[in-house]
Backbone as CSV, one residue per row, in Angstrom:
resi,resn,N_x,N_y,N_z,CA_x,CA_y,CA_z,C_x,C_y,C_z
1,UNK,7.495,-5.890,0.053,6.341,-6.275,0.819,6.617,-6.106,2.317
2,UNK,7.601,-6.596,2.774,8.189,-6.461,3.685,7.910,-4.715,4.468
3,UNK,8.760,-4.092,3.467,8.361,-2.589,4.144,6.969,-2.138,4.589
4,UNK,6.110,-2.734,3.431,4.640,-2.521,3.848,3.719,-2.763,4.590
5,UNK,4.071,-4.070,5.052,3.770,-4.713,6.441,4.418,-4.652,7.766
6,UNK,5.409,-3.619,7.752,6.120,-3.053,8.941,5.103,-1.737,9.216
7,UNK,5.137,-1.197,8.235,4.369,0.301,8.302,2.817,0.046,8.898
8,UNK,2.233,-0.750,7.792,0.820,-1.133,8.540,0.911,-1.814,9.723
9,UNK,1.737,-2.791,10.048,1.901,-3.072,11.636,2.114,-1.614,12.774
10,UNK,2.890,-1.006,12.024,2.675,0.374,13.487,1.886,1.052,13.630
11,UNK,1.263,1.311,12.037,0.036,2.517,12.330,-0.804,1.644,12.830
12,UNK,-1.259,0.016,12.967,-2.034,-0.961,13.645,-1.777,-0.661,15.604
13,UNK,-0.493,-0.711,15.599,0.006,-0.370,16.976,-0.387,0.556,17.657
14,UNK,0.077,1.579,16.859,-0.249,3.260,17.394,-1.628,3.370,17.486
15,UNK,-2.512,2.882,16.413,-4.074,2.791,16.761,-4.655,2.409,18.075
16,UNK,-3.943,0.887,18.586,-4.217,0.849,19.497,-3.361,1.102,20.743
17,UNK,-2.278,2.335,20.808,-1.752,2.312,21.817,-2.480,4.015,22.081
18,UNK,-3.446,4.683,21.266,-3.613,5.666,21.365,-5.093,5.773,22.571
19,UNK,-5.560,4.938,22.821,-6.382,4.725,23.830,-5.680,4.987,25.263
20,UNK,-4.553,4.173,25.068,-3.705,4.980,26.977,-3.237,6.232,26.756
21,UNK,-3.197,6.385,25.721,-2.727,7.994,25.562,-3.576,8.934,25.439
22,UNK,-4.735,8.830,24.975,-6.037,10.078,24.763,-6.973,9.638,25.663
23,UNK,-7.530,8.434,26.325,-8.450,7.786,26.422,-9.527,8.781,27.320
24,UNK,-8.542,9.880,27.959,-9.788,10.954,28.829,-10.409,12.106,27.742
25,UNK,-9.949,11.913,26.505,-10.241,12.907,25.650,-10.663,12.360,24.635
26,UNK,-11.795,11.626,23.937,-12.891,11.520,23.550,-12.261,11.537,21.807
27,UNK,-12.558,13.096,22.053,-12.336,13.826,20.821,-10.572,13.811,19.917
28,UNK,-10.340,13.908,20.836,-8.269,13.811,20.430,-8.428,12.385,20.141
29,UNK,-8.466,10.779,20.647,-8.582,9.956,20.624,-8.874,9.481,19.222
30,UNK,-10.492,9.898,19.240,-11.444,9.269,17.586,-10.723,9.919,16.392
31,UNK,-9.969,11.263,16.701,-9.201,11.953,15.074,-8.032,10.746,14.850
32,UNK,-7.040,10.740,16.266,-5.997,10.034,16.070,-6.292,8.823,15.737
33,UNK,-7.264,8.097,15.854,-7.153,6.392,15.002,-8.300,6.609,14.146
34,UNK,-8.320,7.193,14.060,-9.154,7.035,12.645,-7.572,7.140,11.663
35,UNK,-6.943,8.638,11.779,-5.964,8.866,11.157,-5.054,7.947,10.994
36,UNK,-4.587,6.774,11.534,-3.418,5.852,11.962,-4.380,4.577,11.309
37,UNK,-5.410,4.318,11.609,-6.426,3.358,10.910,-6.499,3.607,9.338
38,UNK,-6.671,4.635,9.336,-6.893,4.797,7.890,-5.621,4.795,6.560
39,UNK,-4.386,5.023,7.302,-3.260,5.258,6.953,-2.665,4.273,6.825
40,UNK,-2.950,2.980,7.881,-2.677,1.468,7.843,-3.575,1.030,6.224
41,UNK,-4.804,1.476,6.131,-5.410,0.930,5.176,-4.959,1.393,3.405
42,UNK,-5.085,2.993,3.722,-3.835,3.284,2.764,-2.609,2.486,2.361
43,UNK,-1.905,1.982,3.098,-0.555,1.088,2.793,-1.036,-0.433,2.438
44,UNK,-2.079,-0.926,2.861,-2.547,-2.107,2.889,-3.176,-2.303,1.510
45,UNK,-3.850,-1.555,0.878,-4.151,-1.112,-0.243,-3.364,-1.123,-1.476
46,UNK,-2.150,-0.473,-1.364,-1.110,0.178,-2.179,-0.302,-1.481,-2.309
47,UNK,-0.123,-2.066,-1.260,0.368,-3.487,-0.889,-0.710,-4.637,-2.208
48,UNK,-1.726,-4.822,-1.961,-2.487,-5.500,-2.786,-2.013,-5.272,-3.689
49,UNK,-2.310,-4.039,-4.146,-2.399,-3.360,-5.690,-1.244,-3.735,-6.431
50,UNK,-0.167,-3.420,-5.430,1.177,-3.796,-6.230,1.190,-4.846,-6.816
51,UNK,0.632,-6.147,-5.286,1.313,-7.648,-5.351,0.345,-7.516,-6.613
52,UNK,-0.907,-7.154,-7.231,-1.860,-7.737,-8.132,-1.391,-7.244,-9.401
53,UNK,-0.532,-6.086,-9.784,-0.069,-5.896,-10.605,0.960,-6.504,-11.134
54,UNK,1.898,-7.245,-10.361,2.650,-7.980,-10.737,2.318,-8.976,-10.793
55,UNK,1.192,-9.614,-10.870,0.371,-10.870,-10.963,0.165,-11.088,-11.796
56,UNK,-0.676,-9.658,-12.206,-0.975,-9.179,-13.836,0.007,-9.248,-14.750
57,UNK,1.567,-8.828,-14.208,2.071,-8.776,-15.499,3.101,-10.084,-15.844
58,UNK,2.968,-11.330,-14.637,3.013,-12.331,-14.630,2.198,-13.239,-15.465
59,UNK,1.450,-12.544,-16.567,-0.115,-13.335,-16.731,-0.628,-14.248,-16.366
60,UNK,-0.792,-14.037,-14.955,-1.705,-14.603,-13.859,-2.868,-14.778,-14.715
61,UNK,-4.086,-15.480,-15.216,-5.347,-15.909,-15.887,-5.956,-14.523,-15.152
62,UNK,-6.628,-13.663,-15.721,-7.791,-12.796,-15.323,-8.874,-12.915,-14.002
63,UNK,-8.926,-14.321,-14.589,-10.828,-14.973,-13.517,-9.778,-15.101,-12.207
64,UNK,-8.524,-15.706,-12.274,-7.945,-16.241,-11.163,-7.468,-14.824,-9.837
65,UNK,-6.691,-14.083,-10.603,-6.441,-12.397,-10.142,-7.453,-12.252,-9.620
66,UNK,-9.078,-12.092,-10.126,-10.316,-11.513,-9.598,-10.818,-12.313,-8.666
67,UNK,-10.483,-13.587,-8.805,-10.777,-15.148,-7.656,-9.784,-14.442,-6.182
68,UNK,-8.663,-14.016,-6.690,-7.595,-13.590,-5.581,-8.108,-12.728,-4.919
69,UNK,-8.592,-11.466,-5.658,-8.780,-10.038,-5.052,-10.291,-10.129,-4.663
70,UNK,-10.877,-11.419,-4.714,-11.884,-11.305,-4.328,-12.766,-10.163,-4.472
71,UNK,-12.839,-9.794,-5.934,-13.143,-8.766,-6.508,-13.180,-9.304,-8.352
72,UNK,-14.807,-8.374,-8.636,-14.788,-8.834,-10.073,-14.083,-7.458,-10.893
73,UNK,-14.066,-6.887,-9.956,-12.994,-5.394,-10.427,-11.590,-4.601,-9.533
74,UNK,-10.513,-5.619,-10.981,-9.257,-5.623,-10.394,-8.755,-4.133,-10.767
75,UNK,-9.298,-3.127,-11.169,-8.724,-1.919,-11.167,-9.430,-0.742,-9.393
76,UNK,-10.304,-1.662,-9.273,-10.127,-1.218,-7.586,-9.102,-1.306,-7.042
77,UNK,-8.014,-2.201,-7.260,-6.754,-2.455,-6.708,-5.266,-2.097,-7.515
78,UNK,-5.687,-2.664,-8.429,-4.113,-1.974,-9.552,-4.853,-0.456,-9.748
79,UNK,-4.032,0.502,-9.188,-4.760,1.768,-9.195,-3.055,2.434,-10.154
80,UNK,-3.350,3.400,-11.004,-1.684,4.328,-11.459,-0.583,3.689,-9.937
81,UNK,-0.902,4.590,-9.226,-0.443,4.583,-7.854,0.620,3.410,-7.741
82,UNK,-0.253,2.242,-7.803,0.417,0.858,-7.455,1.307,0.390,-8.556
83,UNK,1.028,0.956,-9.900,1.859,0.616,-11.309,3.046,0.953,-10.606
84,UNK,2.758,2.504,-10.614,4.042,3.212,-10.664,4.963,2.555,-9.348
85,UNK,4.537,2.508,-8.347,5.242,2.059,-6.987,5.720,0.153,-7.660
86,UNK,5.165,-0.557,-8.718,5.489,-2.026,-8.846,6.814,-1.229,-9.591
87,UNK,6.815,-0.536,-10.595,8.090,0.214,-11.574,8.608,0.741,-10.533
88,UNK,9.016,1.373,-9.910,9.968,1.210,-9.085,10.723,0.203,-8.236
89,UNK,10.200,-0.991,-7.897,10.546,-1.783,-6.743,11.461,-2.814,-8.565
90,UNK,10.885,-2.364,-9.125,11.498,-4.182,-10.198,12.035,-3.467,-11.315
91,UNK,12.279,-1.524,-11.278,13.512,-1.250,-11.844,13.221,-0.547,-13.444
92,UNK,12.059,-0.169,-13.428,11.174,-0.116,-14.716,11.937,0.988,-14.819
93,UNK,11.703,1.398,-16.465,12.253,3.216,-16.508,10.787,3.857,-16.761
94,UNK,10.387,4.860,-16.122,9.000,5.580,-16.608,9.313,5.827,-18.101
95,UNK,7.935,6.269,-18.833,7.870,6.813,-19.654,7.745,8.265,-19.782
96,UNK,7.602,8.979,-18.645,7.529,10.434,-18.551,8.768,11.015,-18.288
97,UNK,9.187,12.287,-18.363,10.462,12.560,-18.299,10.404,12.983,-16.635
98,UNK,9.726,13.306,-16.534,9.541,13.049,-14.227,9.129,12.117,-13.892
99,UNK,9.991,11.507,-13.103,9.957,9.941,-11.963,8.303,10.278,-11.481
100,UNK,7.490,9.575,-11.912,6.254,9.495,-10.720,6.708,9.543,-9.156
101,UNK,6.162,9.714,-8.503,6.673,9.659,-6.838,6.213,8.509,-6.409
102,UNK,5.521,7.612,-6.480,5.485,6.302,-6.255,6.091,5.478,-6.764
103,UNK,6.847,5.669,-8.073,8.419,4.886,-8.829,8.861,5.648,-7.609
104,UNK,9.504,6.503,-7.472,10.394,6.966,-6.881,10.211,6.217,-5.784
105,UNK,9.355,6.127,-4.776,8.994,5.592,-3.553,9.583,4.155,-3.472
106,UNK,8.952,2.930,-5.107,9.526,1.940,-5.022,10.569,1.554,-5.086
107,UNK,11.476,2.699,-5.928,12.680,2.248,-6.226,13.707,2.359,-5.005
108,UNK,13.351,3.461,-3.879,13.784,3.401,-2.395,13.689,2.523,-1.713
109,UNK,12.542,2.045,-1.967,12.396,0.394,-0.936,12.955,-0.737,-1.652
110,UNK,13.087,-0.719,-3.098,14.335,-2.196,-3.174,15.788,-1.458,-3.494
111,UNK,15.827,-0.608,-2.961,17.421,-0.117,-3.491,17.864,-0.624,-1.567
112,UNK,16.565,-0.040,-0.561,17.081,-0.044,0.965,16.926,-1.435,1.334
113,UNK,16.263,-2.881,0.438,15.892,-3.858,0.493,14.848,-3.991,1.475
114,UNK,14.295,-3.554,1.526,12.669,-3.159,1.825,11.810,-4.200,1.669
């Protein structure tokens, strides 16, 4: 979790440090935070999904997960994506004979203690 909230803290940063840096250029400016905005939300996302998958496989009660995610649809958030990245961080073996890249991803961030 840790790693994930470092990452979304900078692309949060860089969003707003990109205003002293483009701010006479309009156009350069609105690509770059959108891009850094959106990329924060990407990770912020992937972050939920995880923590909710392991919620899930905590058997967290259903109504309660959807009470959490403030959402009556928890596969908006446990997406493949986030499975595979929870199997990596807590050591899972895939079932495919290629590492998903989001196992792979998780298993980097608790091997670097992330």
């Amino acid at each position: 979790m840790a790693h994930h909230c470092r990452r979304i803290n900078a692309y949060l940063a860089r969003a707003q440090h990109l205003q002293s840096l483009h701010g006479d250029d309009m156009r350069q400016w609105q690509r770059l935070v959108l891009y850094a905005l959106t990329d924060a939300l990407a990770h912020n996302h992937l972050l939920v999904g995880t923590l909710a998958a392991y919620l899930q496989r905590q058997d967290l009660a259903p109504d309660l997960l959807r009470r959490y995610l403030q959402s009556p649809d928890t596969d908006r958030y446990i997406t493949r994506e986030a499975v595979e990245h929870l199997d990596g961080l807590t050591g899972a073996v895939p079932g495919e004979a290629a590492e998903p890249v989001w196992t792979a991803i998780g298993r980097r961030i608790a091997r670097d203690g992330g």
